[in-house]
C-alpha positions, -999 to 999 in steps of 0.1 A, spaced: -722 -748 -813 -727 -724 -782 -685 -728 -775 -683 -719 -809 -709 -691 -806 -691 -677 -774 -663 -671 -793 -679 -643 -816 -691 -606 -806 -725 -598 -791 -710 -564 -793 -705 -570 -833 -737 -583 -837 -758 -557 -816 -738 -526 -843 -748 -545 -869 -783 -552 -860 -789 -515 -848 -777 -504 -886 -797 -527 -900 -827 -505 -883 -811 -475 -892 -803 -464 -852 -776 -453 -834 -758 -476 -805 -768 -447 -781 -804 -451 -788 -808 -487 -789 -793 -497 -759 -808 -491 -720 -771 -475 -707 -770 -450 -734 -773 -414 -730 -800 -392 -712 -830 -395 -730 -829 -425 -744 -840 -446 -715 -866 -465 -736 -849 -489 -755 -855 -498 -790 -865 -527 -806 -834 -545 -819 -826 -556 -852 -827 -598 -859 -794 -610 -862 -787 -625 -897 -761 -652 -911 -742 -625 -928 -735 -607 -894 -726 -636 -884 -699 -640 -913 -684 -607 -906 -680 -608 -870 -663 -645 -871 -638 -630 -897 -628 -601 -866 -630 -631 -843 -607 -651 -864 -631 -683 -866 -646 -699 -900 -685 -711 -899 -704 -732 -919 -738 -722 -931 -755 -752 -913 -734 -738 -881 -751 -704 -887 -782 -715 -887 -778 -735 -857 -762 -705 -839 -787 -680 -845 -810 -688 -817 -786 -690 -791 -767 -656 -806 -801 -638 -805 -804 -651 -764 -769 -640 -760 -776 -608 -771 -808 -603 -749 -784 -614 -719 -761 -588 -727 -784 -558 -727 -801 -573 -694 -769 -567 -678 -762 -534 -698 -794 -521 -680 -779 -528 -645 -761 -491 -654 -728 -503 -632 -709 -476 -619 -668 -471 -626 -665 -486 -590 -682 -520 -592 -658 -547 -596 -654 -582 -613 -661 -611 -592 -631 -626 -604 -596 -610 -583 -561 -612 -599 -534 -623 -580 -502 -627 -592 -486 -646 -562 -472 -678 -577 -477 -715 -561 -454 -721 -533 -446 -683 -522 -448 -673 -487 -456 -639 -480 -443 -624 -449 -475 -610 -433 -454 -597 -395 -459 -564 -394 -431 -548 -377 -421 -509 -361 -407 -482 -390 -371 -483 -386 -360 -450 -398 -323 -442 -403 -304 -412 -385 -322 -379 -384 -306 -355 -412 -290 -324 -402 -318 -296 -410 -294 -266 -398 -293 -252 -430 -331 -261 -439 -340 -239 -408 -324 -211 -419 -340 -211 -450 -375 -209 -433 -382 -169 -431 -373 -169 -472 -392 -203 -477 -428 -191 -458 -428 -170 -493 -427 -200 -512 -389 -183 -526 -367 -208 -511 -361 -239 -536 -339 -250 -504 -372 -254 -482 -393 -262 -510 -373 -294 -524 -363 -305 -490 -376 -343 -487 -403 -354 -465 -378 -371 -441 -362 -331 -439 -397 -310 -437 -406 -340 -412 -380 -331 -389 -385 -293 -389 -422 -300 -384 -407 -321 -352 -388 -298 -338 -411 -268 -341 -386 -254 -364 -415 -246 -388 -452 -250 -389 -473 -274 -406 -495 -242 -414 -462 -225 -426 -456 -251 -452 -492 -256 -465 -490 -217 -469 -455 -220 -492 -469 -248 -508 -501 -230 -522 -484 -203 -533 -457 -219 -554 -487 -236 -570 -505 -206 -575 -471 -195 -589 -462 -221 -612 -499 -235 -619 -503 -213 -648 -469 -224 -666 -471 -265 -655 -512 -268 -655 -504 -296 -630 -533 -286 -607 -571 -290 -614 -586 -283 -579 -569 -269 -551 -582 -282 -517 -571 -247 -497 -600 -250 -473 -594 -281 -461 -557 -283 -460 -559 -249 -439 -577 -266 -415 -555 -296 -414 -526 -280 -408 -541 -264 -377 -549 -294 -361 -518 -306 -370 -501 -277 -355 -525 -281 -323 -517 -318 -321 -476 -317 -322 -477 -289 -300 -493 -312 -273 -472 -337 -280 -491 -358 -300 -473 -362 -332 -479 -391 -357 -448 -400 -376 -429 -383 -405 -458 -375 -427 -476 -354 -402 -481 -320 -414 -462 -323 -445 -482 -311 -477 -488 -335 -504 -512 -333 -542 -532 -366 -550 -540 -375 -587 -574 -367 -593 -585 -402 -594 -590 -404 -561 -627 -392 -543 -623 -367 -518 -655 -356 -505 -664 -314 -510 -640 -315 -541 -645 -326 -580 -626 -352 -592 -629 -353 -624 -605 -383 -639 -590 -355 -657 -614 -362 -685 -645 -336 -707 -677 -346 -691 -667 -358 -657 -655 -313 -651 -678 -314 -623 -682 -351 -609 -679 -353 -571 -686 -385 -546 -693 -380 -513 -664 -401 -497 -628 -400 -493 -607 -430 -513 -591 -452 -484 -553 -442 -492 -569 -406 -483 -581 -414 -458 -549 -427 -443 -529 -400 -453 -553 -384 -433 -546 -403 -404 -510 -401 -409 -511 -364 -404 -504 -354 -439 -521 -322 -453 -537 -328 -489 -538 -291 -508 -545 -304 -538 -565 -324 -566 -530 -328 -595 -539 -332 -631 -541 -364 -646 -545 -373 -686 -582 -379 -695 -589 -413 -681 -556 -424 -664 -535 -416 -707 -512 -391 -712 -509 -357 -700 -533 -343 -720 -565 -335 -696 -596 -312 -705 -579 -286 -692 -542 -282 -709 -517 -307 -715 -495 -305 -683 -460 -292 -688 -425 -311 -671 -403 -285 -651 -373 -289 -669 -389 -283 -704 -421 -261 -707 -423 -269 -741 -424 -307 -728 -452 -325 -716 -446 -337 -683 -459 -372 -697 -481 -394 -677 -509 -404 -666 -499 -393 -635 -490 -359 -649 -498 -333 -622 -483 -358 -594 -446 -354 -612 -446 -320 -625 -459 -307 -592 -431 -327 -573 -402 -327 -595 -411 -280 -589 -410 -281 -557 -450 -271 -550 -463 -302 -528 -440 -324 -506 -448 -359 -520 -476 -369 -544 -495 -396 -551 -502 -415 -585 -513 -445 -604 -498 -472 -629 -516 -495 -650 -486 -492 -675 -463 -466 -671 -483 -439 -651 -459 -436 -629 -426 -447 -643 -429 -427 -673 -436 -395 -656 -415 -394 -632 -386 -404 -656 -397 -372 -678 -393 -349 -648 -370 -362 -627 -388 -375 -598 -386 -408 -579 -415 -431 -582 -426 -464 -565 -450 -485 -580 -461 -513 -557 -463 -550 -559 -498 -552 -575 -526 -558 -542 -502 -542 -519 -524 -507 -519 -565 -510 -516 -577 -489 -546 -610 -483 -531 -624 -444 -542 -599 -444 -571 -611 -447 -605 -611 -482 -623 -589 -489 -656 -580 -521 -654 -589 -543 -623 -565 -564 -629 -535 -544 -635 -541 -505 -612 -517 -500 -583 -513 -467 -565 -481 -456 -552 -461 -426 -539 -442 -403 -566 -417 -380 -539 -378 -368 -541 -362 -395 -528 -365 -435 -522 -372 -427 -486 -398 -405 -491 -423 -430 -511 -413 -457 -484 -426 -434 -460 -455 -427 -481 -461 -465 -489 -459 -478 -455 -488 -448 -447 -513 -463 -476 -509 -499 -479 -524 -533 -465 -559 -546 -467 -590 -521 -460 -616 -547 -466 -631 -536 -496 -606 -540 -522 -605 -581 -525 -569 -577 -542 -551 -565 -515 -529 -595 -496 -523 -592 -462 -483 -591 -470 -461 -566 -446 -442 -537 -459 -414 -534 -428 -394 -505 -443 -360 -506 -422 -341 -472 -435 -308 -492 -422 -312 -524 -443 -285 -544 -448 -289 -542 -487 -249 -554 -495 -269 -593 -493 -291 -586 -519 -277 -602 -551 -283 -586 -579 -288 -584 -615 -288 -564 -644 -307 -568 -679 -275 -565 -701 -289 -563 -738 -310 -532 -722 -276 -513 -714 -264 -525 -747 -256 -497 -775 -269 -514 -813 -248 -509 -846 -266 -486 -867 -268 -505 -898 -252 -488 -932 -282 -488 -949 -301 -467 -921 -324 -439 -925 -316 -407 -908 -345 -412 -885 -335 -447 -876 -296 -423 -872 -314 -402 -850 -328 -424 -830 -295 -442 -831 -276 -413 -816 -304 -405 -790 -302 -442 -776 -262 -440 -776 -265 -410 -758 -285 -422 -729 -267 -456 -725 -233 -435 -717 -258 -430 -679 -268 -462 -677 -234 -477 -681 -220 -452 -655 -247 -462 -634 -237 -504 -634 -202 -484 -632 -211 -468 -596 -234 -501 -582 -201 -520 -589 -185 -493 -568 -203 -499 -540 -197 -532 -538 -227 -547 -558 -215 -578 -576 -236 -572 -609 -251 -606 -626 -263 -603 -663 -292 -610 -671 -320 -607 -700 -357 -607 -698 -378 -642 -707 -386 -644 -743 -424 -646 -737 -446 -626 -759 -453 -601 -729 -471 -575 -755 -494 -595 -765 -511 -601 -734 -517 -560 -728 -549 -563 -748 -563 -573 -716 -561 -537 -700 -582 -524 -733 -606 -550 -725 -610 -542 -691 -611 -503 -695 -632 -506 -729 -656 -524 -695 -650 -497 -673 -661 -470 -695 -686 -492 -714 -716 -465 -710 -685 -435 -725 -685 -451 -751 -719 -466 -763 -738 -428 -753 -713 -413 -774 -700 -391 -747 -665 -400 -753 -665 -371 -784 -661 -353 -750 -627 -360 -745 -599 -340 -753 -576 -371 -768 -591 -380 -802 -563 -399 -822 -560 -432 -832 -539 -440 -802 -567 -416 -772 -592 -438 -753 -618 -429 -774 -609 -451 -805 -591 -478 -780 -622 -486 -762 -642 -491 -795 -610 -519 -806 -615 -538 -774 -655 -544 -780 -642 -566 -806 -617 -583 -783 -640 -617 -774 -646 -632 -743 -628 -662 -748 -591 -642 -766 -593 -627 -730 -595 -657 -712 -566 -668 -731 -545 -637 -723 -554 -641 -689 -541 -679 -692 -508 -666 -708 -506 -644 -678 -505 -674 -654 -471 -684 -676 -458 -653 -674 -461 -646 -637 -440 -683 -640 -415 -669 -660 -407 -639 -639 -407 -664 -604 -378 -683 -623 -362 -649 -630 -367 -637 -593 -350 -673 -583 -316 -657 -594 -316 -625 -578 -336 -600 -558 -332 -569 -572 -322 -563 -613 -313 -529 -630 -327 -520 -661 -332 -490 -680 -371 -477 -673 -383 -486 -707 -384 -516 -727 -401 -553 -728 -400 -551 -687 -423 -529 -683 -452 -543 -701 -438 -572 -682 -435 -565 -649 -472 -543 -648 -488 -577 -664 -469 -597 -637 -472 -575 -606 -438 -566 -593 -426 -537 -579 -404 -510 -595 -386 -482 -579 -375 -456 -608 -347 -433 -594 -332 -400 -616 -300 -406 -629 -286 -373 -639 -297 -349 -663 -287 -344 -704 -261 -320 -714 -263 -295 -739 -246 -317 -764 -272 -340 -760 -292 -353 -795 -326 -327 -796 -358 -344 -802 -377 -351 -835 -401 -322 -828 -391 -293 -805 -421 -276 -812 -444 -265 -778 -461 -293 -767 -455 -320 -792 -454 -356 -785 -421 -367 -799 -409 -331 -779 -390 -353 -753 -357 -354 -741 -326 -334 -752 -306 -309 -734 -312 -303 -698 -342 -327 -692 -335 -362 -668 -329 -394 -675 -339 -424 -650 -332 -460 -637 -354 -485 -628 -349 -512 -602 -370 -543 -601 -376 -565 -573 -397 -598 -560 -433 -597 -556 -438 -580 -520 -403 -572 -516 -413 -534 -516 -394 -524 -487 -356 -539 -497 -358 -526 -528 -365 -493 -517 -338 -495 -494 -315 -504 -521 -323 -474 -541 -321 -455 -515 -286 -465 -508 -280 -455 -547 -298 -421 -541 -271 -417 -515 -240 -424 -533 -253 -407 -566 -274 -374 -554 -289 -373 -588 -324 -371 -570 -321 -336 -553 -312 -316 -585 -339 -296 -594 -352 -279 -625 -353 -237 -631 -386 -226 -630 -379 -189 -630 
């Protein structure tokens, strides 16, 4: 009888028994809002709650079983809101760690020296520099890090110089993308300088040093507000840095900015405004890592860093037309970055090319001793690697163009027309890989029910935000649909313990299914949305999405063109993308193969018209 009872909702049962006393949630528990310190006493739990939550929990009861269970469902309950009174912040973790390395892999833990390719030819970047210092030069302002690294090297320009462009084109452009929430001008100022001092005595750190980048306000930086892009968090500060900022820090870079995020790691709608992509101001820029793309993909910070849980960075930098890497999961501590899901967050680098976020990536990850995730797996990024013995496959049906059936609706037409439309780049993107020599395998993606395993991020958010939602503070955010955080969280409460434990357990044979997959080939090619991404984010691996080329004005318009609606995406003149997929921990070769794309295809340093 207490399996049985572990499978219901102490959640369910508290609601009910709070009614039943004519209360609020808020007021009858210890972690509800200010004010309501003193809990009340609760309502007894009765058979018929008992019948109505094991009808959400998908179990049938007897009536002697009820009676039996009510006992131990009443100590449950009193064990729950012991543990509610602990008040745990967004940064405690589970003592249980995820780790999605399958039995039997070896993970290459010898760290070796950066081998970066030949230096590129900056000639014409350096005579751009008088125009750029005004933040008017899209030449100097889109050049990559590798490009503004070598200027910065050869006193060709100043890390000062660039911070200076940099701010301005935000405080340029802020007001149409609202990518920025807090600009750190003080303390990037002050960076520069001492990156100035330190290069001009010889002391200079690498490729990122100097070079101006925007984090996602996720992450702490102590003197500035981060504020999760979410109402009610506006002026929340800690008084630490986040490790990856830290090392950014030590790599030289100059952070001049806190980038827009959606409210609580969804969307691109933040208390704010609903941030805006580059190439259509009437678009959102999509996110959650909103800011980070928009304020890349316009040429206002050199690189940015974002998040993914499922599709924060993926699906924004496919919307403007940036290049994203999202890391094997545990490959980047997450320590001072806010908690969604524990089991599924990874931060990575959002820049203008492949080589930039390896750059980025091999700056941020490896074990900090504080995030328990975090393997002790090298990322050895070799700008020369010999990526023609990579085998490689592609996910066929994904590049695959359906027969609109006779009987279609015009929507289902519309949609139709769109899909056909952006296959013609896929297909001439297999087309160009097989020109370089790629021998392309086909491939599809295990039938597993992949989907049905994401209620476990709810579950895990609905726990990180626990207290958001039982004070009632989550009114406070902007998002209220059906689909916003604010009704999501309230869902997973009756998610049960032991459905999660299951998901979890179906996890185990996914992560199986996608080793047998990764047995064939080490990279595949797929288009950047479908079944693979819930997939891959459930499973770990790493993805590098790439732009690959940009709609033409006969392409299909949207469903709703109007200013910042949600179906407002695509149509003429905004980016398409392509994702490539790769072996757990095999960060490096993967980014080295789409950097070798980014070469042959140049899609990555067109740019948007801002003015």
């Amino acid at each position: 009888m207490v399996g049985l009872g572990q499978t219901l909702l102490p959640g369910v049962l508290l609601g009910m028994a709070v009614e039943a006393e004519g209360q609020s949630p808020a007021s009858a528990s210890t972690g509800g809002s200010a004010g309501a310190e003193q809990a009340a006493p609760l309502g007894k739990i009765t058979p018929e709650m008992i019948d109505a939550a094991a009808v959400i929990a998908g179990v049938s009861i007897t009536n002697e079983q009820k009676a039996m269970m009510l006992e131990g469902m009443t100590s449950q309950r009193d064990s729950v809101m012991a543990i509610r009174g602990l008040r745990m912040a967004n940064s405690v973790a589970p003592a249980l760690v995820f780790d999605p390395v399958p039995g039997g892999m070896v993970l290459d833990t010898e760290k070796k020296a950066m081998r970066l390719g030949a230096a590129p030819d900056v000639t014409k970047l350096a005579g751009e520099v008088p125009a750029g210092l005004a933040g008017r030069s899209d030449v100097l302002a889109f050049a990559s890090v590798r490009e503004l690294g070598e200027l910065v090297k050869a006193h060709k320009v100043t890390s000062v110089e660039l911070t200076k462009m940099y701010l301005a084109r935000l405080k340029r452009y802020d007001p149409k993308l609202h990518c920025v929430i807090t600009l750190t001008e003080k303390r990037a100022l002050k960076q520069a300088a001492a990156a100035d001092a330190e290069i001009a005595a010889g002391k200079y750190r690498g490729p990122l040093h100097g070079i101006p980048w925007g984090a996602k306000d996720l992450l702490a930086v102590k003197g500035y507000r981060t504020t999760w892009g979410a109402g009610g968090f506006e002026e929340q500060s800690f008084d630490y840095d986040a490790t990856v900022v830290e090392r950014l820090d030590a790599a030289g870079a100059v952070l001049i900015a806190k980038l827009s995020m959606g409210a609580l790691a969804q969307g691109d709608l933040w208390f704010g405004a609903r941030t805006r992509n580059p190439w259509n101001l009437k678009q959102g820029s999509s996110g959650s890592s909103a800011g980070s793309a928009s304020a890349t993909a316009a040429g206002c910070v050199g690189f940015a860093i974002g998040t993914e849980t499922l599709g924060s960075i993926s699906s924004p930098s496919t919307r403007c037309g940036t290049t994203g890497l999202r890391p094997t999961y545990g490959f980047v501590p997450r320590t001072g970055a806010m908690a969604l899901s524990w089991s599924m967050d990874k931060i990575g680098p959002i820049g203008r090319s492949a080589e930039d976020c390896a750059l980025v990536l091999n700056a941020i990850y490896g074990p900090d001793g504080k995030d328990l995730s975090v393997q002790k797996a090298a990322f050895n990024w070799d700008a020369d690697f010999a990526w023609k013995t990579l085998r490689v496959g592609y996910l066929k049906s994904g590049f695959d163009v359906a027969e609109v059936p006779a009987d279609a609706t015009e929507a289902q037409k519309k949609n139709a027309a769109r899909r056909a439309y952006d296959a013609k780049y896929g297909v001439s993107a297999l087309d160009t890989l097989m020109n370089m020599g790629v021998k392309l395998v086909p491939l599809e993606m295990p039938k597993f029910p992949f989907a049905e395993i994401v209620p476990v991020l709810e579950a895990e958010s609905a726990a990180s935000f626990d207290e958001l939602t039982r004070s009632g503070r989550d009114k406070l955010l902007t998002g209220q649909m059906p689909f916003d955080w604010p009704n999501q969280f309230r869902v997973a409460r009756f998610y049960s313990a032991v459905d999660y434990v299951q998901a979890m357990r179906a996890r185990t044979l996914a992560i199986a299914e996608m080793a047998k997959l990764f047995e064939k080939v080490d990279v595949i090619v797929t288009p950047s949305t479908g079944t693979q991404l819930q997939a891959t984010n459930l499973t770990g691996h790493p993805a590098v999405i790439v732009p690959n080329g940009v709609r033409g004005e006969g392409a299909p318009l949207p469903d709703n063109v109007q200013d910042g609606a949600l179906q407002n995406q695509g149509g003429p003149g905004t980016p398409v993308s392509l994702t490539f997929l790769g072996a757990l921990y095999s960060d490096a070769r993967l980014a080295a193969f789409a950097r070798a794309y980014q070469e042959v295809t140049e899609y990555h340093r067109l740019r948007p018209k801002l003015d």
